[in-house]
C-alpha positions as a LaTeX table, in Angstrom:
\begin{tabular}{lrrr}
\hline
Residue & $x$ (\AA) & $y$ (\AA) & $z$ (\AA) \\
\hline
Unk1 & 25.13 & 171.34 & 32.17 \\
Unk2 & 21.11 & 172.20 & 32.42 \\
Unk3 & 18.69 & 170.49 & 30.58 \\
Unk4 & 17.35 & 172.70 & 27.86 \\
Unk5 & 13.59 & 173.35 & 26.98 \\
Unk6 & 12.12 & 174.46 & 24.00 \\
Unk7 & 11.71 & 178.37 & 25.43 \\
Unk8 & 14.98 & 178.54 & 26.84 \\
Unk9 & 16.73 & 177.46 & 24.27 \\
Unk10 & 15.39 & 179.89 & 21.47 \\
Unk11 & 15.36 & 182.49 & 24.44 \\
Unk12 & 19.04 & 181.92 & 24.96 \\
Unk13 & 19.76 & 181.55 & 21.54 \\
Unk14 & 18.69 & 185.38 & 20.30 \\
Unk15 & 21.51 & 187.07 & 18.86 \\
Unk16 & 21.70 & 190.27 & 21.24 \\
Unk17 & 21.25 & 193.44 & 19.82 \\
Unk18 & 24.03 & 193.39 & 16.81 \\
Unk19 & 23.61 & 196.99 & 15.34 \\
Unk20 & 23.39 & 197.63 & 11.50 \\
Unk21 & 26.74 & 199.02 & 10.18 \\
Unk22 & 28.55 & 199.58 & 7.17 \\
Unk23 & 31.44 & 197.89 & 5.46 \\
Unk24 & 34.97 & 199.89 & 5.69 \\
Unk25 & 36.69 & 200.43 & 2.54 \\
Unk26 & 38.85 & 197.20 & 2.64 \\
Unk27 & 35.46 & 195.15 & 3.33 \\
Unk28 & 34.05 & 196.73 & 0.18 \\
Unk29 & 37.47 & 195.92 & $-1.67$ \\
Unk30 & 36.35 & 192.12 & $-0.46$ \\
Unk31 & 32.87 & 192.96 & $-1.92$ \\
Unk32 & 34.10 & 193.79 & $-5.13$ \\
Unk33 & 36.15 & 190.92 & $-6.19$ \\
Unk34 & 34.09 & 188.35 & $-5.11$ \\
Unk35 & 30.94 & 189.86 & $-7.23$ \\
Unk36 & 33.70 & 190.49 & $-10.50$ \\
Unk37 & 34.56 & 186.80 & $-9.75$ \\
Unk38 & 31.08 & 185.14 & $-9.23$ \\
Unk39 & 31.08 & 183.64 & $-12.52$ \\
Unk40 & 34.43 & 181.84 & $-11.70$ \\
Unk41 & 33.40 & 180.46 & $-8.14$ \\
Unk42 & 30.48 & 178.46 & $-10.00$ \\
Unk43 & 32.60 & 177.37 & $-12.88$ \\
Unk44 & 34.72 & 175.58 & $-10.06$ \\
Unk45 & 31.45 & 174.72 & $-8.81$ \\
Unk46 & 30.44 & 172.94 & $-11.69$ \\
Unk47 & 33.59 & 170.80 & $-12.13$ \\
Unk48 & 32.98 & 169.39 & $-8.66$ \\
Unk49 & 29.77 & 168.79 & $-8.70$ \\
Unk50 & 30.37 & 166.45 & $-11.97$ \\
Unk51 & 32.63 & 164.51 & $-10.89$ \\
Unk52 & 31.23 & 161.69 & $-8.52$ \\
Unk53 & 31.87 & 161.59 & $-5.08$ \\
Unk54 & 29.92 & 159.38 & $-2.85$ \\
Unk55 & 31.22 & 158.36 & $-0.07$ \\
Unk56 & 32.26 & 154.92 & $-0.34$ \\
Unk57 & 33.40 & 156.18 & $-4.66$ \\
Unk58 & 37.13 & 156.36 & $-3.12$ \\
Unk59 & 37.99 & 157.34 & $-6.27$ \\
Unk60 & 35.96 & 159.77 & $-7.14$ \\
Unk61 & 36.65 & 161.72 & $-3.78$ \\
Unk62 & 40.15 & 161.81 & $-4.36$ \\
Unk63 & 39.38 & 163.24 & $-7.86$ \\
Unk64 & 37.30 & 165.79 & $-5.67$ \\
Unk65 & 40.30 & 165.83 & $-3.64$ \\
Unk66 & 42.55 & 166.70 & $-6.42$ \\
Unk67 & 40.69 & 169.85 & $-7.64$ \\
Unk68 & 40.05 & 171.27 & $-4.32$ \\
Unk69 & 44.25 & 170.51 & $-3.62$ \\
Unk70 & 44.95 & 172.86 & $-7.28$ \\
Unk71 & 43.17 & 175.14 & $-5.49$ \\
Unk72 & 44.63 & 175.37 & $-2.21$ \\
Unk73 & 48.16 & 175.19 & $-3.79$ \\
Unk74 & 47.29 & 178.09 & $-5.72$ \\
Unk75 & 46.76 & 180.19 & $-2.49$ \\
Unk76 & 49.96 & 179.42 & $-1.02$ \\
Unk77 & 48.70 & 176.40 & 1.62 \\
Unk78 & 50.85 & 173.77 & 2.11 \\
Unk79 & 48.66 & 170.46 & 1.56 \\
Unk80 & 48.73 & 166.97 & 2.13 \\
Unk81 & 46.28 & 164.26 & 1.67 \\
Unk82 & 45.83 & 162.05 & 4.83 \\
Unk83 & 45.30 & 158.34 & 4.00 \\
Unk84 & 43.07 & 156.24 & 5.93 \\
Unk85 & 43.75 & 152.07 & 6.65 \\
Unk86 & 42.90 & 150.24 & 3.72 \\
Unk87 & 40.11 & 148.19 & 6.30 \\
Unk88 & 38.04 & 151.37 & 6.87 \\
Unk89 & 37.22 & 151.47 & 2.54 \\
Unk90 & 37.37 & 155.47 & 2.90 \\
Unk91 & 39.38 & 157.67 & 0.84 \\
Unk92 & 40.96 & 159.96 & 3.57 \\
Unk93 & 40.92 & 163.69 & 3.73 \\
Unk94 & 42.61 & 166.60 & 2.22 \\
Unk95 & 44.26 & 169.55 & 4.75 \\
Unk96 & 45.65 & 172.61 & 3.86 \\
Unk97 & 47.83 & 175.45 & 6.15 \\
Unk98 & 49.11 & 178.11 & 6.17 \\
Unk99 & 51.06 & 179.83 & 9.22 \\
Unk100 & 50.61 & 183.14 & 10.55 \\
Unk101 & 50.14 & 185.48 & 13.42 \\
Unk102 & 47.06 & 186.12 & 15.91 \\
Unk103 & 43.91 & 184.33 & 16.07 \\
Unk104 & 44.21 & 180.92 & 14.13 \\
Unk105 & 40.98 & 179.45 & 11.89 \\
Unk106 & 39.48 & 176.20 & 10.65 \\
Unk107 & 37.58 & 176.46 & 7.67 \\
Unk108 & 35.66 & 172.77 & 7.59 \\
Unk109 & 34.19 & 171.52 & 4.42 \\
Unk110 & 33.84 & 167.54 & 2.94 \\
Unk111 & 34.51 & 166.13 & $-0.54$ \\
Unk112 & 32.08 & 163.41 & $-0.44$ \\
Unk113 & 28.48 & 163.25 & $-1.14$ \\
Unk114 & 25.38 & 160.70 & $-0.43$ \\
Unk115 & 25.14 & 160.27 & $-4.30$ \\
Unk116 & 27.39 & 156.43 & $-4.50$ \\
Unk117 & 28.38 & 155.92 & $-8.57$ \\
Unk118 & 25.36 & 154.21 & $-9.46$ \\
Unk119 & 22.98 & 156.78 & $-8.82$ \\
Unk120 & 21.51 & 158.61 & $-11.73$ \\
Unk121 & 21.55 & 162.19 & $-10.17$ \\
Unk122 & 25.13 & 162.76 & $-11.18$ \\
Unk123 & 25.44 & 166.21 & $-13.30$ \\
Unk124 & 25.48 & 170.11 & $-12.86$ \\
Unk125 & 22.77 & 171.40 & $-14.81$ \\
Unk126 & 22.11 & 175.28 & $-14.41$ \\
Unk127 & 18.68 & 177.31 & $-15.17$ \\
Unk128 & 18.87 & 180.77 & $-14.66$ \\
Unk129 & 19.81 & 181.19 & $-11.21$ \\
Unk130 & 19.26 & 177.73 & $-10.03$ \\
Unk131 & 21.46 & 175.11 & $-10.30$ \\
Unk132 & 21.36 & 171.24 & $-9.69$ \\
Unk133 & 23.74 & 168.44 & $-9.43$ \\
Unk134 & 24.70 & 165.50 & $-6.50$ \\
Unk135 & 26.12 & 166.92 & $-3.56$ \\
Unk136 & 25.77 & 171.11 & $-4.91$ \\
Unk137 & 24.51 & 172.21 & $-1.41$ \\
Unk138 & 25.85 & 169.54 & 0.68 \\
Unk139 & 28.76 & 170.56 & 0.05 \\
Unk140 & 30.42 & 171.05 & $-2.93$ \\
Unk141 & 28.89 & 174.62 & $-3.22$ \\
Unk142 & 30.80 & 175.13 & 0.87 \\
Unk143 & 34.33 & 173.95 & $-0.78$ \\
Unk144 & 34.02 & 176.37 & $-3.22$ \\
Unk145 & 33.34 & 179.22 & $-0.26$ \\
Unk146 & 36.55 & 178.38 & 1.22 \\
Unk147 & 38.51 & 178.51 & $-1.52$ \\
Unk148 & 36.95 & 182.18 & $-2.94$ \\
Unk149 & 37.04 & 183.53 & 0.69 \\
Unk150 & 40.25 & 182.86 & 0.93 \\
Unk151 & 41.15 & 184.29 & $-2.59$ \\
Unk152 & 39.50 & 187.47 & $-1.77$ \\
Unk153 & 41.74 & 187.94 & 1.61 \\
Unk154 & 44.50 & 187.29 & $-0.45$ \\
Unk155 & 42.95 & 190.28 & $-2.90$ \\
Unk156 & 43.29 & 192.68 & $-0.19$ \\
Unk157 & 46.72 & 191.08 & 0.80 \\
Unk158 & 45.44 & 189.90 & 4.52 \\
Unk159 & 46.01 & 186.25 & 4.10 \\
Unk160 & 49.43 & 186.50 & 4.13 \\
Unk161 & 49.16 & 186.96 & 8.10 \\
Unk162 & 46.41 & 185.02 & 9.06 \\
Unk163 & 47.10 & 181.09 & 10.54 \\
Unk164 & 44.49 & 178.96 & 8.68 \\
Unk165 & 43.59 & 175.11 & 8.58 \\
Unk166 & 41.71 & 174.48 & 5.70 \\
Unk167 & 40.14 & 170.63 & 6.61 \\
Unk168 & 38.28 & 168.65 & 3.68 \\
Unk169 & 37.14 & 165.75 & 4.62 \\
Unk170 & 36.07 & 162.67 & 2.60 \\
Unk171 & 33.98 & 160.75 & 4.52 \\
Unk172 & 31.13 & 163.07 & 6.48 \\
Unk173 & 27.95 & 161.20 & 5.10 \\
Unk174 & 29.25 & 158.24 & 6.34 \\
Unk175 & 32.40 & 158.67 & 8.94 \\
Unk176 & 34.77 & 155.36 & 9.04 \\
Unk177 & 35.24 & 153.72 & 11.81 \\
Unk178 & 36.52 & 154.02 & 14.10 \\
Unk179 & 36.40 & 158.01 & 14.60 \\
Unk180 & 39.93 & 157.97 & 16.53 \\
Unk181 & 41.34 & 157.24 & 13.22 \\
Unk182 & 38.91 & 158.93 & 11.37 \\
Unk183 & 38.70 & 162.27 & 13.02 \\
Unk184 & 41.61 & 162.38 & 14.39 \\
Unk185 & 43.51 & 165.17 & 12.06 \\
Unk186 & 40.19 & 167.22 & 12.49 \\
Unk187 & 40.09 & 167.08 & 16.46 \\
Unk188 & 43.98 & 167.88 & 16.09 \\
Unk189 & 43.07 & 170.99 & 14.27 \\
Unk190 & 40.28 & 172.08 & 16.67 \\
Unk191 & 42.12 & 171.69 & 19.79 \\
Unk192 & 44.84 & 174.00 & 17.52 \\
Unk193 & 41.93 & 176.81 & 16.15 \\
Unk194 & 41.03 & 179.72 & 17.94 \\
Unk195 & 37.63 & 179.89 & 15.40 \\
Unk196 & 35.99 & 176.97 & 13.78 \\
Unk197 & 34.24 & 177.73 & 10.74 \\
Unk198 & 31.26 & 175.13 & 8.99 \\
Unk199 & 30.87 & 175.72 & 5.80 \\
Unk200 & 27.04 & 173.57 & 5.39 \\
Unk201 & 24.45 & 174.90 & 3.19 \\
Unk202 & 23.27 & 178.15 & 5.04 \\
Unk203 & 19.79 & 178.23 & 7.01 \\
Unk204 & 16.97 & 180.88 & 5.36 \\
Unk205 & 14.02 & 180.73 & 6.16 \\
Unk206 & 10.68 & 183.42 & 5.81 \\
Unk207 & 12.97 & 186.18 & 3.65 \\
Unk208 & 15.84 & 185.37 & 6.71 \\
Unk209 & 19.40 & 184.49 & 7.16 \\
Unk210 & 19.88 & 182.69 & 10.18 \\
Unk211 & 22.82 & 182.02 & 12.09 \\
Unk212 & 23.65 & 178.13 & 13.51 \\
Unk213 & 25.58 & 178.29 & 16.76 \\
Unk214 & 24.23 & 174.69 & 17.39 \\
Unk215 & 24.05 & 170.99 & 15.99 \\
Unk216 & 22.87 & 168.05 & 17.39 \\
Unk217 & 24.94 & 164.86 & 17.69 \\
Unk218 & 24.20 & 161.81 & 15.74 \\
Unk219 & 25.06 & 158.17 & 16.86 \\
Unk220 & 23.51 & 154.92 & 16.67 \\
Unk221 & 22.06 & 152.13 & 18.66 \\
Unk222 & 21.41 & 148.60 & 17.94 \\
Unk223 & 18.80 & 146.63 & 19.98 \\
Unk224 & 19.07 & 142.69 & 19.66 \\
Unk225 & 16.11 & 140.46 & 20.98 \\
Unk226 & 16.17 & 137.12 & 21.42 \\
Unk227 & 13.18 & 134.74 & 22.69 \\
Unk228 & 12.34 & 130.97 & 23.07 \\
Unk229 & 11.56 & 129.55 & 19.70 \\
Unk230 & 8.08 & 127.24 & 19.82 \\
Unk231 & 5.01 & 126.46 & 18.23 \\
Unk232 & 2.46 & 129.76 & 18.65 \\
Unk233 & $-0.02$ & 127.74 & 20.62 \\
Unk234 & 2.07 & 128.02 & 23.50 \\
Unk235 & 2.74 & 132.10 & 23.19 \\
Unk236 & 2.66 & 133.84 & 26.75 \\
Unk237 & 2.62 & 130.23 & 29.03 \\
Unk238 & 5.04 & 130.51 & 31.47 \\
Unk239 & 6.98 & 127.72 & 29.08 \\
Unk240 & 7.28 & 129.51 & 26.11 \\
Unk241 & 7.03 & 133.42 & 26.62 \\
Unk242 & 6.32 & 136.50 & 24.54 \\
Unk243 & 8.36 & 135.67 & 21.98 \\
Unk244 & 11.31 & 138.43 & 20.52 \\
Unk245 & 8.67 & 140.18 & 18.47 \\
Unk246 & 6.56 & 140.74 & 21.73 \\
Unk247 & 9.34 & 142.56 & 23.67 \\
Unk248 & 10.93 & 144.23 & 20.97 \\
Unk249 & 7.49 & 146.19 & 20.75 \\
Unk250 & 7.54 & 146.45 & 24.69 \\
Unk251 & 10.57 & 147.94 & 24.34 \\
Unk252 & 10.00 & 150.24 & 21.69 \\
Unk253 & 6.95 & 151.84 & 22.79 \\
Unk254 & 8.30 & 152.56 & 25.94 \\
Unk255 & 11.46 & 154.22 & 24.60 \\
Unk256 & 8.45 & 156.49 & 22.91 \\
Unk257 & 6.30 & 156.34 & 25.93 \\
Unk258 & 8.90 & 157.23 & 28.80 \\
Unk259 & 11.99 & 158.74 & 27.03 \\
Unk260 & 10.13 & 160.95 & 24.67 \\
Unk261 & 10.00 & 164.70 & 25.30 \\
Unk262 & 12.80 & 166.52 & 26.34 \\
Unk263 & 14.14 & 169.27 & 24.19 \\
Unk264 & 16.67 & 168.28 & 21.75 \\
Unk265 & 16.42 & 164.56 & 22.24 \\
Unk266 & 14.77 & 162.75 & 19.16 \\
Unk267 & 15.53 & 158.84 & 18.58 \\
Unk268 & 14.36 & 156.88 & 15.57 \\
Unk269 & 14.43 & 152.94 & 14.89 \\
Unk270 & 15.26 & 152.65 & 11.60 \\
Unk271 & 15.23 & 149.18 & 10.41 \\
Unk272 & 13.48 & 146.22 & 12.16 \\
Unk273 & 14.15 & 142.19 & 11.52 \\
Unk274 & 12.51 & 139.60 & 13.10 \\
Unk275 & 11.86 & 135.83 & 12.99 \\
Unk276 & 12.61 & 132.65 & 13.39 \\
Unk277 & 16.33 & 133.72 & 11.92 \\
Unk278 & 17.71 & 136.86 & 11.37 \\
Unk279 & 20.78 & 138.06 & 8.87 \\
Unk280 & 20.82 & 141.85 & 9.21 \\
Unk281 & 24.22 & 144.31 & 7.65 \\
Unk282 & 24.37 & 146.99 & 9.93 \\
Unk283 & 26.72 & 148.48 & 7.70 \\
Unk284 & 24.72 & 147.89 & 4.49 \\
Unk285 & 21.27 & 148.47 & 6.40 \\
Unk286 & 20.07 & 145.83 & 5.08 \\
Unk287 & 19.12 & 142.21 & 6.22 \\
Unk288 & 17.31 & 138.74 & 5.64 \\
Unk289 & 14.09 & 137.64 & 7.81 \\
Unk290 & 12.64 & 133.95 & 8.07 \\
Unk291 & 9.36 & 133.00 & 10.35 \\
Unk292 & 6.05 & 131.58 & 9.97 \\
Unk293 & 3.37 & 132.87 & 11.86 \\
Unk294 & 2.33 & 129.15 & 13.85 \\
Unk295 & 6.16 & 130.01 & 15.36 \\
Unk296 & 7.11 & 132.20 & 18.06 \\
Unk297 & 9.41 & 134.30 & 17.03 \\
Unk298 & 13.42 & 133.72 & 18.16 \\
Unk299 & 15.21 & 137.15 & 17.26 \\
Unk300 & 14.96 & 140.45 & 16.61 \\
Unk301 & 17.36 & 143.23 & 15.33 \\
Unk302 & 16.14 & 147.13 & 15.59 \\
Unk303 & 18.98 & 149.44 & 14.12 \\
Unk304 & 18.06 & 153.36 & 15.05 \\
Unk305 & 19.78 & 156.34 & 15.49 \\
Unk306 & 19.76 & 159.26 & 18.87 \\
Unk307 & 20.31 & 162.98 & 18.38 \\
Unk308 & 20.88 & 165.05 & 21.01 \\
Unk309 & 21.90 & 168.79 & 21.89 \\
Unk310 & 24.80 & 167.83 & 24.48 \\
Unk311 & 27.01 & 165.36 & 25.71 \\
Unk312 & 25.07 & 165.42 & 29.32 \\
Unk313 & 21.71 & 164.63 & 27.53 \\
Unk314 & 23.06 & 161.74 & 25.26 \\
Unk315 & 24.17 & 159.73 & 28.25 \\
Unk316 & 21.37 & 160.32 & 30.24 \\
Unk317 & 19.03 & 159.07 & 27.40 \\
Unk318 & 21.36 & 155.98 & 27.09 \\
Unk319 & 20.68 & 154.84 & 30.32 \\
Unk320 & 17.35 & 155.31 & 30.46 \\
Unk321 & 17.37 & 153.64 & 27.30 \\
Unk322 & 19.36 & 150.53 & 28.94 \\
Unk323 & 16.89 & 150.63 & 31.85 \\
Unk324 & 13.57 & 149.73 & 29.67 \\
Unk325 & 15.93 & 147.19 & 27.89 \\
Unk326 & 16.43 & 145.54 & 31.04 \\
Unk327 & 13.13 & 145.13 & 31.92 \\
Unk328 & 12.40 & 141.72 & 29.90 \\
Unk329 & 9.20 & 139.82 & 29.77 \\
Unk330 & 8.88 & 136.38 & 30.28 \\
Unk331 & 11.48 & 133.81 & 28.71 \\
Unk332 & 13.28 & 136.30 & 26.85 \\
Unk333 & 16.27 & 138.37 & 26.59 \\
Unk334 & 17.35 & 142.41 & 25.11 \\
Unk335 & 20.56 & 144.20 & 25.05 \\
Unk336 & 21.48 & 147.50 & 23.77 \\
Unk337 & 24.81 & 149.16 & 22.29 \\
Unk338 & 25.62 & 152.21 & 21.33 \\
Unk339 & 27.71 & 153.73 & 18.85 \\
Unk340 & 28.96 & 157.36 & 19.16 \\
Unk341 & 28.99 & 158.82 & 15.41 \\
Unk342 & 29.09 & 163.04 & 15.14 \\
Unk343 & 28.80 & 164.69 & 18.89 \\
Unk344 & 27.13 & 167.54 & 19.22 \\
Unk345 & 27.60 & 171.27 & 19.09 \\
Unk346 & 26.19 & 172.54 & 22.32 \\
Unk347 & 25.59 & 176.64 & 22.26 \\
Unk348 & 28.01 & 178.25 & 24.12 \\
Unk349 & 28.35 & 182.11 & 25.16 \\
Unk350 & 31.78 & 182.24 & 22.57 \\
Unk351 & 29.48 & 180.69 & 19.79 \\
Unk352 & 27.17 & 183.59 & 19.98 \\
Unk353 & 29.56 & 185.99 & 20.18 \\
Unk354 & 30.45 & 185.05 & 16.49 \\
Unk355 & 27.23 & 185.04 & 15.22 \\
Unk356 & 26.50 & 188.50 & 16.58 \\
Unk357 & 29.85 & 189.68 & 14.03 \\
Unk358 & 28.23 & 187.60 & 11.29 \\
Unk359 & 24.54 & 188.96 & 11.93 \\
Unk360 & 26.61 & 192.50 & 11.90 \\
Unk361 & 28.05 & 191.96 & 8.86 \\
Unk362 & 25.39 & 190.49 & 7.27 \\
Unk363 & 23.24 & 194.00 & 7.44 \\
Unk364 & 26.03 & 195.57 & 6.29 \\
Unk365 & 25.70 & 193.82 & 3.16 \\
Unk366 & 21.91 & 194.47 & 3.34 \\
Unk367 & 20.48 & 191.60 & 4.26 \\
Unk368 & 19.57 & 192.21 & 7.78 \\
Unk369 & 20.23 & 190.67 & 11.23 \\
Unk370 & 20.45 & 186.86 & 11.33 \\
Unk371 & 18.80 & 185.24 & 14.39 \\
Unk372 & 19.90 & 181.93 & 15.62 \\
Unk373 & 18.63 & 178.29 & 13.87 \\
Unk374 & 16.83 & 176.24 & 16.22 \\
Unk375 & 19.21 & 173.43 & 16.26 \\
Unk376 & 16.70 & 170.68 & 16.16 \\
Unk377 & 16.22 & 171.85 & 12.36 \\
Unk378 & 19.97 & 171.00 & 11.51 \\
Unk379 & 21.37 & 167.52 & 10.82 \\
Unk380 & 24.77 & 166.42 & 12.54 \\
Unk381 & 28.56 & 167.73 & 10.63 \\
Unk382 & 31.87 & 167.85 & 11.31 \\
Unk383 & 32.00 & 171.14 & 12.79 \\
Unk384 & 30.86 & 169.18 & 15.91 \\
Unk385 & 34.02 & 167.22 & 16.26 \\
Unk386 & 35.80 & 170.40 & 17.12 \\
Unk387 & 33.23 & 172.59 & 18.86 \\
Unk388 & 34.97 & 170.98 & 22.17 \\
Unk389 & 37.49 & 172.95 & 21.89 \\
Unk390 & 37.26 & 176.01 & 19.80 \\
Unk391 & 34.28 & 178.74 & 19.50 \\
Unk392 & 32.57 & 177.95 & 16.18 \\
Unk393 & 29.72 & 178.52 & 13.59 \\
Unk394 & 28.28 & 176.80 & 11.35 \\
Unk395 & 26.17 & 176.65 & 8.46 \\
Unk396 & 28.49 & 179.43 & 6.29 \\
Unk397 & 27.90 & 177.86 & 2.86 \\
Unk398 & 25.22 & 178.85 & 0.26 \\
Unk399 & 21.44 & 178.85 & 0.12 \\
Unk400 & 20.01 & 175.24 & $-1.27$ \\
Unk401 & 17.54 & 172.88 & $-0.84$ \\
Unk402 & 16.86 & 169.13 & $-1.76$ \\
Unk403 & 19.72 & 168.07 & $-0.61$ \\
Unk404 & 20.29 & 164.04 & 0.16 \\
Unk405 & 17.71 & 163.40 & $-3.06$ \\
Unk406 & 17.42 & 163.98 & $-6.61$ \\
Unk407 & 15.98 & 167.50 & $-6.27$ \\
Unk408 & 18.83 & 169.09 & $-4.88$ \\
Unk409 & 19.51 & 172.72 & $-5.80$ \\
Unk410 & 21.11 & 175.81 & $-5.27$ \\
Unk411 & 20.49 & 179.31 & $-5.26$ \\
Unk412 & 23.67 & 180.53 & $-7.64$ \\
Unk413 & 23.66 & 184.30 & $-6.40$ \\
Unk414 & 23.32 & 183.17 & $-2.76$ \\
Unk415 & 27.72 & 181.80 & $-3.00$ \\
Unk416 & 28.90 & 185.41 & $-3.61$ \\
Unk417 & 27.26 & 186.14 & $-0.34$ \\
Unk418 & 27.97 & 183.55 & 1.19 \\
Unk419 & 31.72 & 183.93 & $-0.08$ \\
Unk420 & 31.42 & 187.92 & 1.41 \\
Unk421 & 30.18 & 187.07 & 4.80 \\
Unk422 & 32.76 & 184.20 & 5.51 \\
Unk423 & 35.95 & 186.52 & 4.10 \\
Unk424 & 34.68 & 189.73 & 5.77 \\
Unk425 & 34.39 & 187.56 & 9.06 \\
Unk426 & 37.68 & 186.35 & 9.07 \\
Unk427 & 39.09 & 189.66 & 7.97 \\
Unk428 & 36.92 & 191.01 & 11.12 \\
Unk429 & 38.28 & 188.62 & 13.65 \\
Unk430 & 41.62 & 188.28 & 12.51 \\
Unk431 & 42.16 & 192.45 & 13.08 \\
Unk432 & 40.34 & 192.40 & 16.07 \\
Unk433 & 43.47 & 189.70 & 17.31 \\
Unk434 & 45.76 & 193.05 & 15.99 \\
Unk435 & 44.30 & 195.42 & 18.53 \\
\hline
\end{tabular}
């Protein structure tokens, strides 16, 4: 696959041409019940949102779980919670189906949330239209999209027909390991779907609703250092060396001197230990450094994470990577590893092609054509595990902001539209499969 720049991208991107039109009579049927139902959508909302679900709160995703299970049962789905080993300290996932004829969906949302049980961000609280509470936007607020879409199909009596996944997982702000285990019901279902549906917080931006046909992967790397351990008034002799402080720097500035630049690529080092001894937690993030400064330095640990817009792109930026590793200075030693987290959602030609019927149906409800996200303004999701193999969008949930801190909100009026586009999509793509 071609590189991408910046021009071509957004170029490439455009959503074509999708003329304004009007909903047909069963689309406004659709309309109707989800705005004489708005009121119960956020009351579902709310009982989510206060119940604690970070990720590594098993228990309080389950309890997620539970609610978001009622609801599936209610619609007819046949559900089943999928356990995870006890090692991986996650809480599993919830699935629901349903079988049926023509194109088949998956309708992706998560139960968990960044908020863990000690935080004190942990309770809906509405004002006017605006609401707040751990995890509203991202994603609690998408779960509830789902389930209301789906209600209003069954309104009209057109879910009766359609085959739909229904895939909640319970650890997306941080995935277990490994992701065979982890993802594996989720890849299962996208090599399965015809149409993968994201239901993230949607993008709007300058009085717009834009379309995301696009995410960027997310994966890690860890860079260990290690160096000949003296006293400093031997530092750069041919004895004694840089010292691991020395090259770590080497190394890092010419990741941002040499590997910097290309469109969709962006790599950050997050955490940095180094000393005479080093303790670091990779999966706490967290670590212990000892050194003095009359001692050159014996080890260093640099934890970061890569983003990327395709598979082609992460693995060429890997080995570059591993080529400035290799380059040591004098009397000392780097390696670097790699761990693959969320791939990403390249844009394809079938991606677009749904996102011109949601831009269409968007005027429709008279809110105008939705352009496409730049996808280097979107954070990784699951939606990405399945893009592979299955045309997809992403990015169908409600309008928020703040979310991952305290300040996380939620525009309340934004879920019934949110609710119409995703049923009146499905409704759209599931006749066209009729034809």
């Amino acid at each position: 696959m071609k590189s991408w720049t910046l021009s071509a991208v957004i170029t490439s991107l455009l959503v074509a041409g999708a003329s304004a039109a009007e909903l047909q009579p069963t689309e406004q049927r659709i309309s109707q019940w989800v705005d004489a139902n708005a009121e119960a959508a956020i009351e579902l909302l709310a009982e989510t949102v206060n119940i604690g679900s970070g990720t590594m709160n098993v228990e309080g995703v389950r309890e997620v779980g539970r609610v978001m299970q009622r609801e599936l049962n209610d619609l007819d789905l046949e559900t089943r919670w999928i356990e995870m080993p006890t090692e991986m300290n996650r809480a599993g996932h919830l699935f629901g189906r349903k079988d049926g004829d023509g194109k088949k969906f998956l309708l992706i949302g998560h139960l968990d949330t960044v908020f863990e049980s000690d935080d004190n961000f942990q309770a809906f609280q509405r004002e006017g239209d605006i609401a707040t509470g751990p995890g509203i936007a991202d994603m609690k607020s998408g779960n509830v999209v789902i389930v209301y879409a789906l209600k209003a199909l069954k309104e009209i009596g057109a879910l009766d027909s359609i085959p739909i996944v229904v895939a909640y997982t319970g650890d997306e702000e941080k995935s277990g390991k490994p992701l065979s285990i982890s993802r594996k019901d989720l890849i299962e279902a996208g090599e399965w779907a015809d149409i993968a549906l994201g239901f993230e917080g949607a993008s709007y931006a300058d009085g717009t609703d834009w379309a995301t046909i696009a995410r960027r992967s997310a994966s890690s790397w860890t860079l260990e250092v290690t160096g000949k351990q003296a006293h400093s008034s031997g530092i750069f002799s041919d004895e004694v060396g840089a010292g691991a402080i020395h090259e770590a720097a080497r190394i890092l500035h010419s990741f941002y001197a040499e590997v910097r630049g290309e469109y969709g690529l962006t790599f950050n080092a997050g955490t940095i230990q180094g000393g005479t001894t080093v303790n670091y937690d990779a999966q706490q993030n967290r670590g212990e450094t000892f050194g003095k400064t009359n001692v050159v330095p014996r080890k260093v640990v640099v934890h970061g994470g890569i983003r990327t817009i395709t598979e082609e792109q992460l693995a060429r930026t890997q080995e570059r990577m591993r080529a400035i590793v290799a380059n040591s200075l004098p009397q000392t030693f780097a390696e670097i590893s790699f761990v693959a987290s969320y791939p990403p959602m390249a844009p394809t030609a079938g991606n677009r092609r749904l996102a011109e019927q949601l831009s269409s149906i968007n005027e429709a409800l008279g809110r105008g054509p939705m352009p496409i996200w730049d996808p280097l303004k979107r954070g990784a999701a699951d939606v990405s595990f399945v893009a592979p193999y299955t045309d997809a969008l992403a990015g169908l949930g409600a309008i928020g902001e703040g979310g991952h801190t305290p300040n996380e909100s939620l525009e309340l009026s934004s879920m019934a539209v949110a609710i119409k586009r995703a049923a009146i999509l499905i409704y759209r793509l599931s006749q066209e499969s009729q034809d």
